[in-house]
Structure formats: C-alpha cells, structure tokens
C-alpha positions as CSV (number, residue, x, y, z in Angstrom):
1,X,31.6,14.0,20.0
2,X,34.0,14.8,17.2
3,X,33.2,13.8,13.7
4,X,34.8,14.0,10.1
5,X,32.5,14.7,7.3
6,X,32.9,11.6,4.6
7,X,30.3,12.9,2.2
8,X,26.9,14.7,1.0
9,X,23.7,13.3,0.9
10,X,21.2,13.8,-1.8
11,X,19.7,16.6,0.8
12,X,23.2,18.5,0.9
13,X,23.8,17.2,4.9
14,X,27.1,16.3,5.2
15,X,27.4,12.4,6.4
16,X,30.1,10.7,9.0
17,X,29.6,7.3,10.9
18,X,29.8,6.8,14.0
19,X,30.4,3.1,15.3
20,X,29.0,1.6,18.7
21,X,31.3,-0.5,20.8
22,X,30.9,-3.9,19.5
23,X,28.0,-3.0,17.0
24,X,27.6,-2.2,13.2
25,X,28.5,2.1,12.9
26,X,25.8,4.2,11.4
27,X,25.7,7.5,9.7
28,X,25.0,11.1,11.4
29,X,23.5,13.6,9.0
30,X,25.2,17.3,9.9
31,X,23.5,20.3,8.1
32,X,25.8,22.8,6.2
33,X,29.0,20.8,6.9
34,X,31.8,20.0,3.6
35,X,33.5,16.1,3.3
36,X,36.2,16.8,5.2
37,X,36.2,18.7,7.7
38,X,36.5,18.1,11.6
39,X,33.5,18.8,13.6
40,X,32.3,18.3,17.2
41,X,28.8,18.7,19.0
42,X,25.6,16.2,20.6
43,X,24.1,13.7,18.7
44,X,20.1,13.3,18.8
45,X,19.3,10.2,16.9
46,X,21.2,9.8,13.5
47,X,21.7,13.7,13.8
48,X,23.9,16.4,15.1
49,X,21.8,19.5,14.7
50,X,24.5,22.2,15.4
51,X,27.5,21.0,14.6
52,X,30.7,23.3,15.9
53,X,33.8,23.2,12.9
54,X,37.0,22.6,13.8
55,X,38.8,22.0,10.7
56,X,36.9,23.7,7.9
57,X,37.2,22.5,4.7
58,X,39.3,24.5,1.6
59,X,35.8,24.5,-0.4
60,X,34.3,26.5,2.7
61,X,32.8,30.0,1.7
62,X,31.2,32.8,3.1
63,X,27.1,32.4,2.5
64,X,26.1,35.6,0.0
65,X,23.1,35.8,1.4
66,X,22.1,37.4,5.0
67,X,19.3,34.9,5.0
68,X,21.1,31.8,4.2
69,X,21.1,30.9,8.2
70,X,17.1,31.2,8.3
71,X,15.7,30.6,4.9
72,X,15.3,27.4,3.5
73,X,15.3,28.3,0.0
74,X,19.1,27.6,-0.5
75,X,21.4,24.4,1.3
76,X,24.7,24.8,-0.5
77,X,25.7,28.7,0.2
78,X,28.6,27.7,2.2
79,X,30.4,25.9,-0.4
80,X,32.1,27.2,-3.3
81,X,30.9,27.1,-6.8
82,X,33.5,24.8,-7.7
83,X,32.8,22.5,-5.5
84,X,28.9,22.4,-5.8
85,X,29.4,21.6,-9.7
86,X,32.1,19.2,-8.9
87,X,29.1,17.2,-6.7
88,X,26.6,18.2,-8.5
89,X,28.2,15.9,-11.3
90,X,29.5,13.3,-9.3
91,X,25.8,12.7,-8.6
92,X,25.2,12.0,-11.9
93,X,28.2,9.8,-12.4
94,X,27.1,7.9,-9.2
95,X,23.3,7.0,-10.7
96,X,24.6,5.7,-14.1
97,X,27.5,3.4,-12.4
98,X,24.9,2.4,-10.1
99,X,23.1,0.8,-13.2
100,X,26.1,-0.3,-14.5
101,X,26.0,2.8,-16.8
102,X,29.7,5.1,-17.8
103,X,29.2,7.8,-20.0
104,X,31.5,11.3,-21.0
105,X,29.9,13.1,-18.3
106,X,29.9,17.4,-18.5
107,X,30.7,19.6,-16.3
108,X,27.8,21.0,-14.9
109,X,26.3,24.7,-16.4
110,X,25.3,26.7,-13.4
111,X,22.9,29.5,-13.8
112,X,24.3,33.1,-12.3
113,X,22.6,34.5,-9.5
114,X,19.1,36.4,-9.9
115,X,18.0,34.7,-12.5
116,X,15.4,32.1,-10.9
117,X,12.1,33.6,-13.1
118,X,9.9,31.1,-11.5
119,X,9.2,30.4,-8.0
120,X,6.6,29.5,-5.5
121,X,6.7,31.7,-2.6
122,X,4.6,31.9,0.3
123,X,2.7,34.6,2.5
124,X,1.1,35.3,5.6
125,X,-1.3,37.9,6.6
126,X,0.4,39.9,9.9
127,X,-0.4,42.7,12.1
128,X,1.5,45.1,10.3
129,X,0.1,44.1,6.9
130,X,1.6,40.8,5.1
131,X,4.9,38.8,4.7
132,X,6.3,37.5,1.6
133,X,8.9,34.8,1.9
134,X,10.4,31.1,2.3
135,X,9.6,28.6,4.6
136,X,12.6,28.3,6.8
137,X,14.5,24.9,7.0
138,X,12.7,22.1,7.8
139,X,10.2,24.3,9.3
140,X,7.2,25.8,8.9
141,X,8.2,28.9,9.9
142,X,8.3,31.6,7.2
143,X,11.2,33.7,6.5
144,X,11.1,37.2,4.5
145,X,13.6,37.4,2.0
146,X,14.3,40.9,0.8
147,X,17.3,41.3,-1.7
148,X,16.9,37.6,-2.6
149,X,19.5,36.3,-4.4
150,X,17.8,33.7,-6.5
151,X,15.1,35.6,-7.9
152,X,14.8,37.7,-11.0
153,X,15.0,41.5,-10.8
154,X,11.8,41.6,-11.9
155,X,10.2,38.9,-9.2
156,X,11.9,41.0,-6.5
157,X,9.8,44.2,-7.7
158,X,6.8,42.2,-7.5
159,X,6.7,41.6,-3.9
160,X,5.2,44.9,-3.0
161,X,2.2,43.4,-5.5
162,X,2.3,39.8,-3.4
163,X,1.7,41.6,-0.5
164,X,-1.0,43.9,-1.0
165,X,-2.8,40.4,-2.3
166,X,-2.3,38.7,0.8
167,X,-3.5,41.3,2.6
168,X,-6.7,41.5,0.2
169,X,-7.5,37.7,0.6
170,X,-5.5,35.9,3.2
171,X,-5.9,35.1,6.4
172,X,-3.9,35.6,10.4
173,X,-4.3,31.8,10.7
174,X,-3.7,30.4,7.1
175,X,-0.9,31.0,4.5
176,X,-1.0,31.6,0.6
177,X,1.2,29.6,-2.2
178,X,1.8,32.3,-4.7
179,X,3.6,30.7,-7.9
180,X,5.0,33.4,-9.6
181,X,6.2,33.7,-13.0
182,X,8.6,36.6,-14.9
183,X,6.9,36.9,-18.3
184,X,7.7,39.0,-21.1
185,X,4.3,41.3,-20.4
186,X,4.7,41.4,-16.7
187,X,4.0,39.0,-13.8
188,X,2.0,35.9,-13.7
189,X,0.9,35.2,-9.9
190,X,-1.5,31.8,-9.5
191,X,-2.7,32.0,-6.0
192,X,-3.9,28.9,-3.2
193,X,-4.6,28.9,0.2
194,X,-6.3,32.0,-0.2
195,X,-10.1,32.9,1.6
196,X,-12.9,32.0,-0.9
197,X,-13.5,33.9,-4.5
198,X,-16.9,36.1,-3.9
199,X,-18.3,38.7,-5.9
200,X,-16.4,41.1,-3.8
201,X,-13.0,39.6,-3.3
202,X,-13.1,39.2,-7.0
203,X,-13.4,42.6,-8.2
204,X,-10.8,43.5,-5.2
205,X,-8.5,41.3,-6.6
206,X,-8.7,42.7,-10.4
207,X,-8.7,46.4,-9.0
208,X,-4.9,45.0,-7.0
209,X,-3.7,43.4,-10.3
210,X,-4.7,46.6,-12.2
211,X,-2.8,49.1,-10.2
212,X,-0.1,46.5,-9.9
213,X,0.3,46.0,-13.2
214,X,0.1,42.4,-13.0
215,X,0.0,40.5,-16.7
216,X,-2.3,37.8,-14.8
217,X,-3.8,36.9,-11.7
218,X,-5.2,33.2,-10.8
219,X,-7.0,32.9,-8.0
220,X,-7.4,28.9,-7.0
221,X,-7.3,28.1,-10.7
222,X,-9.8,30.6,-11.7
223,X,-8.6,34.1,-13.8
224,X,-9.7,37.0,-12.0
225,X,-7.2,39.1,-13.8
226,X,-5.7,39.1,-17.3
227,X,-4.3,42.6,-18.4
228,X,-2.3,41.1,-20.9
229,X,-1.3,37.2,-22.0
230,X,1.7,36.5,-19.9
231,X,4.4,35.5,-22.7
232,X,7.1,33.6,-23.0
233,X,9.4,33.0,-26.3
234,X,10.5,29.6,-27.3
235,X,12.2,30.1,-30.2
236,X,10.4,32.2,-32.8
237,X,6.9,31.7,-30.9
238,X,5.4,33.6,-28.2
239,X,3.5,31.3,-25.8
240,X,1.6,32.2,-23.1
241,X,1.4,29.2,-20.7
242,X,-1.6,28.1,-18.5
243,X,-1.5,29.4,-15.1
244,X,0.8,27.7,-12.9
245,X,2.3,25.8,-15.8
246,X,5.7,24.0,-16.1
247,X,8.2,26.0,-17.5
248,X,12.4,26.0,-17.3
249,X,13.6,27.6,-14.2
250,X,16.0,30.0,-15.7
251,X,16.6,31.5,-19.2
252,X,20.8,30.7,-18.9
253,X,19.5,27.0,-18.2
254,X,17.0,26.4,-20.8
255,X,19.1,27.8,-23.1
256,X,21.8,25.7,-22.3
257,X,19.0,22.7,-22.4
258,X,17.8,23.6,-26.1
259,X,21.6,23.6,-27.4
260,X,22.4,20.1,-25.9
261,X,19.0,18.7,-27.8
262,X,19.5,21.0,-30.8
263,X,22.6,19.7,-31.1
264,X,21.8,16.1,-30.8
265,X,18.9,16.1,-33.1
266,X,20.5,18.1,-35.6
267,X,19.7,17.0,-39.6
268,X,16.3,14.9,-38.4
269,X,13.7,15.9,-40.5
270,X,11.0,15.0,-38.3
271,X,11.0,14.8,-34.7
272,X,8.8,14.0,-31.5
273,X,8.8,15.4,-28.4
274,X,7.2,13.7,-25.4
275,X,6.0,15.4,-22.5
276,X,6.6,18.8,-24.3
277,X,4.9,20.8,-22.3
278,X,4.3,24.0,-23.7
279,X,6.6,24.0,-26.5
280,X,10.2,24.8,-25.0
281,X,12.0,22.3,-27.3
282,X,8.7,21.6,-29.9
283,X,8.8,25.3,-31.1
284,X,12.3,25.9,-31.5
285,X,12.8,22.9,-33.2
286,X,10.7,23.5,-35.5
287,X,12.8,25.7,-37.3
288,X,14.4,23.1,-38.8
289,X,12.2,19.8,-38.8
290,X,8.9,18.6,-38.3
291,X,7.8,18.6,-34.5
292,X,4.9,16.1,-33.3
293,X,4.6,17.2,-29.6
294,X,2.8,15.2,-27.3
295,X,2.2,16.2,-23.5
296,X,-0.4,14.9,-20.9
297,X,-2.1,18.5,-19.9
298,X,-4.4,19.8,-22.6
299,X,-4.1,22.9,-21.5
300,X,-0.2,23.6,-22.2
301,X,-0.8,21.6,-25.9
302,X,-3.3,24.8,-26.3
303,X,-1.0,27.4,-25.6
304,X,1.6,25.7,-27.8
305,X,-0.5,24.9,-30.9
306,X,-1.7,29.0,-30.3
307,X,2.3,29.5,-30.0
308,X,3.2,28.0,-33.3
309,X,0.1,29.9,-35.1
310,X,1.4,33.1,-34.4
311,X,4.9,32.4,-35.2
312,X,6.5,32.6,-38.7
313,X,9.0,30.3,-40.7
314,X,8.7,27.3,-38.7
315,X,8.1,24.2,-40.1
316,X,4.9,22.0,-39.3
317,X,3.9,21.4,-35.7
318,X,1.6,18.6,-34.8
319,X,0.2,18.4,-31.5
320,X,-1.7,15.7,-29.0
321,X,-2.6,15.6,-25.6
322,X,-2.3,12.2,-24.3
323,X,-1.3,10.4,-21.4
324,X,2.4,8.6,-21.8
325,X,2.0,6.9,-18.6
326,X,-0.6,5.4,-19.1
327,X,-0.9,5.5,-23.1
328,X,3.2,5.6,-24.7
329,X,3.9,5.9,-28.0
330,X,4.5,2.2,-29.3
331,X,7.0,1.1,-32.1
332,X,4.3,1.5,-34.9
333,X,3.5,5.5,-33.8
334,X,6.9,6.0,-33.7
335,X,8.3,4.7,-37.1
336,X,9.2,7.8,-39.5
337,X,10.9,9.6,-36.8
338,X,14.3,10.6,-37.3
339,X,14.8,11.8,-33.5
340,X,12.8,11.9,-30.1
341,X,13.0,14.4,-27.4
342,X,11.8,13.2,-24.0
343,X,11.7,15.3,-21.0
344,X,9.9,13.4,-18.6
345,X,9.0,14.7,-14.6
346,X,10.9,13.3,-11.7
347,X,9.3,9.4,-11.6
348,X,10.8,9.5,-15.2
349,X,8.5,7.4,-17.8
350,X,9.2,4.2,-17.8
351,X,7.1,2.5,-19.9
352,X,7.4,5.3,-22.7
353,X,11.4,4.1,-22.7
354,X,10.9,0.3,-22.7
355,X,8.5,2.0,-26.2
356,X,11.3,3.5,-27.5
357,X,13.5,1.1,-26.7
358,X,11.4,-1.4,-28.7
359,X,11.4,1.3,-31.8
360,X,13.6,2.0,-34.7
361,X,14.5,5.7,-33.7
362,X,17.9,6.3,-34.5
363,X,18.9,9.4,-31.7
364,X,16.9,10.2,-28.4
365,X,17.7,13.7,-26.5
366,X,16.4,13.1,-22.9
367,X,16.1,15.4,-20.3
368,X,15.4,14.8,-16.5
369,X,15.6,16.4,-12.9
370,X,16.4,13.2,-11.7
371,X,19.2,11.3,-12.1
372,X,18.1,7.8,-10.3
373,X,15.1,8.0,-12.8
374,X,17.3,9.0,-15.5
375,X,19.9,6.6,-15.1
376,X,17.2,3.8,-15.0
377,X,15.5,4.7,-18.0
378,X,19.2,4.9,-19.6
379,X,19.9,1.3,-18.8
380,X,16.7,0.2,-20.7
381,X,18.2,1.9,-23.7
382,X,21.4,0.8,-23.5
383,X,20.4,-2.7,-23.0
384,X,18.6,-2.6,-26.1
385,X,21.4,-1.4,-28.7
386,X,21.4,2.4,-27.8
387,X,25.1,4.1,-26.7
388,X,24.9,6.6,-24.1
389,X,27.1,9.1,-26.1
390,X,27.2,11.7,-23.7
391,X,25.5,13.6,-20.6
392,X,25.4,17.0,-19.8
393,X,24.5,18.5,-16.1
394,X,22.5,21.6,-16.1
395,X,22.4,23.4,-12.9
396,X,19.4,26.4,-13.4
397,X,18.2,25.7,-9.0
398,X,21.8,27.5,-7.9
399,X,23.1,26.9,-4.7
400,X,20.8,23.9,-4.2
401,X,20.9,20.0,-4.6
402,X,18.5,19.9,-7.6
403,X,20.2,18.2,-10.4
404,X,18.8,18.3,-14.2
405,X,20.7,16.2,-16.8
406,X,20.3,16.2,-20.6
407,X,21.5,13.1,-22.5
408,X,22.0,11.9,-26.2
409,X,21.4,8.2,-27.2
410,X,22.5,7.1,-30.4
411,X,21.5,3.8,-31.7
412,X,24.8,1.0,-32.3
C-alpha cells in the first residue's frame, strides 16, 4: 500500500491514515519516515514496519551514526537539525494551545554531539568477554556502540572499565544497568543487575575500579569503591551527587537552563527552589540571593548543603528535604519570596502549582521534560493572575524526541 506521511508522533514515527471502504480511517505508525514524503510497503495492525520511500522528504539526511539502523539510543538521525528543532518546538506550542495556552515560544537550544555526560548503558557477559551497549529498538536485543555519537569523550574511554566489570560480576544469562556519570575527578559507574556483593566480589570490584581509575563504584546501591568524590560544579560549588543521582544531561544544556532562570529571577533577593535536586539552580543562584532549596531525596539535600560549605561568596543557602507531592509549600511558607524555581520530574507537581498559584510570589522559573505536564501546570497559573511571558525549548537528548522546556511566569 502507498502512504503519505502527515505527521510525528510523540515517539518520532511518522503517522498517515488509512481509510476502510465505508468505515472511519485510522492512523499507521511508520518508523524513521518525515511528514511528507511518499511511502509504500505491508501493513500489520496500525503499522507498516519497513516502509520503502518513494518521495523522500527535503528534511531527509544521512544518519551520522553507523549504528543508527540497530541501536535504539537515537530516533531522529535521519532528519535534519533544522527540522528536529522546528518539531521539537511545535511540540511545545501544541501542549500550551491544547490548554488553551499561547506564549513567545523559543527556538529550541540543541546540545552538539558528544556531549551526553550521563547515560545508562547496558552489558552482557559473552563468550569472548563482555558487551557494552544499547538496547536495540523496541528490542531487547543489545547493540554495541563503539564511536558513539552521544556520549562524552570521556564516557567513551570508559567502556574498556564497563567491561572488565561485567565480566567480574555479571552473568551469560542476565544483563547489568550501568549509569554512568562524567565527573570532574573521573567516572561515576552505579551498577544493577549484577551477581550478588560477597566478600570476594567486593574486593574484585575495588581492585577493577582501582586500576581503572574509576572516581566511584556502586554496586546495587552499596560503595564498593570511592577513589575520589565524583564532582560536579554548579556555580561556585563543587558537589558530589549521590550515586545514580539526577543531574542535567549535558553541560551546553544546563547551561542554557541556568541562564533562562537566572535571567528570570534576576534582582529577587530571596528565592526557592523546589525539587532542587542537588543544587544545579540553588548554588548558582546564590550568588546573588538567598536560596531555600527544597527536594524530596535527602540524600542529594546532603551533597548540596556539603556543596555550599565548601564554596565561597555565596549568599545563604537553606535546605529541606521534604516531599512536594505529598507535602507542597502553602501560601503562608511561601510569603517573603521574591521568586520560585520549580523543576519538577515528568508527572509535573500538581498540587505544588495550585500552592503557588494560591501565593503572593511575584515570578516563577519552571522547568520540565514534559510538555503535557508543563502545559497543565501552566494553565493553573495563568488562570490565577500569572502571564506566561515566555518559553524556551532546551534540547540536551540530541537526535531524540525528549523535549525540556523552561518558562517564566510573571504575576499581572
């Protein structure tokens, strides 16, 4: 059957619709395929698996990678960066008008190649020793990726390191999740999936992240390994997150992230950030305000309270770990604030911004890595006197369909 691409869907499939005699049409999801273009091949359900182009689309490029075909780790190789920023922002542009929502949108900040510093890769024990890789897509399968194009330098020269711990504690018949994170004072490597930690696969495992010079080594949430804290700079502080931790995917994108709320918080004198993890926006902001950072893991609070300790000429930093599902900041915690930062995971939070909603703070920066969410917890602002001034997109997962937006809210 012949097909023309109308569209992507929020997996990066291209979309056409295909009506039955007499009956209502309904859409076929085609992988790696542009709006556009002319393609023909067999349906299986709403699918056409391998879909042969005809007419290829102007935005259609050469994939960079030899992998692309195999690895699942990328879904937007064949299109050009142009156009992948073009969707990327339409995306956002969709979510807010589907709340009702317009706002001066960006266009989106793409982080260059090689500069992914934190990824979870997997690996399998083999007969020749181990494989390092990505699962392939929508498959188990695992796919090696030497020469990756996402990844650090540095991440890259690790993999030698990732192997010879497979190959010290993982199995032929199960496979490891090694989250591994580029740190100022080498690797950070937080390992599941592996066999279990005895006396002897412990010292094995500091002996491998010795002579591999590994910064850290987690081995299902226990240290086995710490040759030095694994550090990161926000701002004038050096932080060493908690093992397996949430940090910004990308230097180019964080730092693109910190100017947009810099920016819009800029003259507050004091200033919260909710679900601050450990410190990315808290620390650097304190430079110029007061910073009361609240974040649900206790863990990452630590590491940014020890952060701001060992930095000099920042302002005051006040910490708390607290739950903002289940426990927001009301109206009365948040009077005195001049400004709020909010970077909330995917689900968004809710019942934090129906909180701020109800408050007296004057400018909200919010960040999110999911524009439905976003969009929704936009509307509650707007609804209650706030202007959505404008939105930036931040594109730090390159070549994929993972969109991040920052915002700034501005009371009427």
């Amino acid at each position: 059957m012949k097909l023309v691409a109308d569209r992507l869907g929020h997996r990066g499939d291209a979309v056409a619709y295909v009506s039955e005699a007499g009956g209502p049409s309904g859409p076929v999801f085609m992988p790696r395929i542009l709006p556009g273009e002319e393609v023909e091949g067999e349906i299986t359900g709403d699918r056409m698996p391998a879909p042969r182009i005809l007419t290829p689309s102007p935005d259609r490029v050469a994939a960079p990678c030899p992998h692309y075909r195999t690895c699942g780790g990328c879904a937007l190789q064949h299109a050009s960066d142009r156009f992948v920023a073009e969707w990327k922002r339409a995306v956002v542009v969709t979510a807010l008008a589907g709340q009702g929502l317009e706002a001066a949108v960006d266009e989106a900040q793409t982080s260059p190649q090689r500069s992914r510093r934190r990824a979870t890769l997997h690996g399998r024990r083999t007969k020749g020793g181990a494989l390092i890789g990505f699962h392939g897509r929508a498959s188990d399968a695992l796919v090696a990726v030497p020469n990756c194009l996402l990844l650090t330098p540095a991440l890259m020269a690790g993999f030698p390191a990732l192997e010879a711990l497979v190959k010290a504690g993982g199995s032929r018949s199960g496979e490891l999740a090694l989250t591994v994170t580029d740190s100022t004072t080498g690797l950070d490597v937080a390992v599941t999936g592996g066999k279990p930690l005895d006396a002897a696969l412990h010292g094995m495992l500091a002996q491998l992240a010795e002579s591999q010079g590994l910064a850290r080594l987690t081995w299902e949430g226990e240290v086995v390994a710490l040759r030095q804290p694994p550090l990161q700079r926000f701002g004038a502080a050096p932080v060493a997150p908690p093992p397996g931790a949430f940090l910004q995917a990308t230097e180019a994108g964080e730092a693109a992230l910190l100017a947009f709320v810099t920016r819009t918080v800029d003259g507050a004198k004091r200033v919260a950030d909710l679900f601050a993890g450990a410190g990315t926006f808290a620390l650097p902001l304190a430079r110029q305000a007061e910073v009361h950072a609240v974040e649900g893991d206790a863990a990452m609070i630590a590491a940014l309270d020890k952060g701001w300790r060992a930095a000099t000429g920042l302002k005051r930093v006040t910490s708390e770990a607290r739950d903002l599902f289940r426990r927001p900041l009301d109206a009365d915690e948040l009077r005195g604030f001049d400004a709020v930062v909010i970077d909330p995971p995917r689900a968004g939070a809710e019942a934090q911004v129906r909180a701020l909603a109800a408050s007296r703070v004057p400018r909200i920066a919010m960040v999110s890595c999911n524009p439905v969410t976003f969009a929704r917890d936009a509307r509650i602002l707007v609804e209650k006197g706030f202007t959505l001034d404008r939105v930036a997109v931040i594109d730090q997962f390159r070549w994929s369909t993972h969109v991040e937006v920052a915002a700034q809210f501005t009371r009427s």
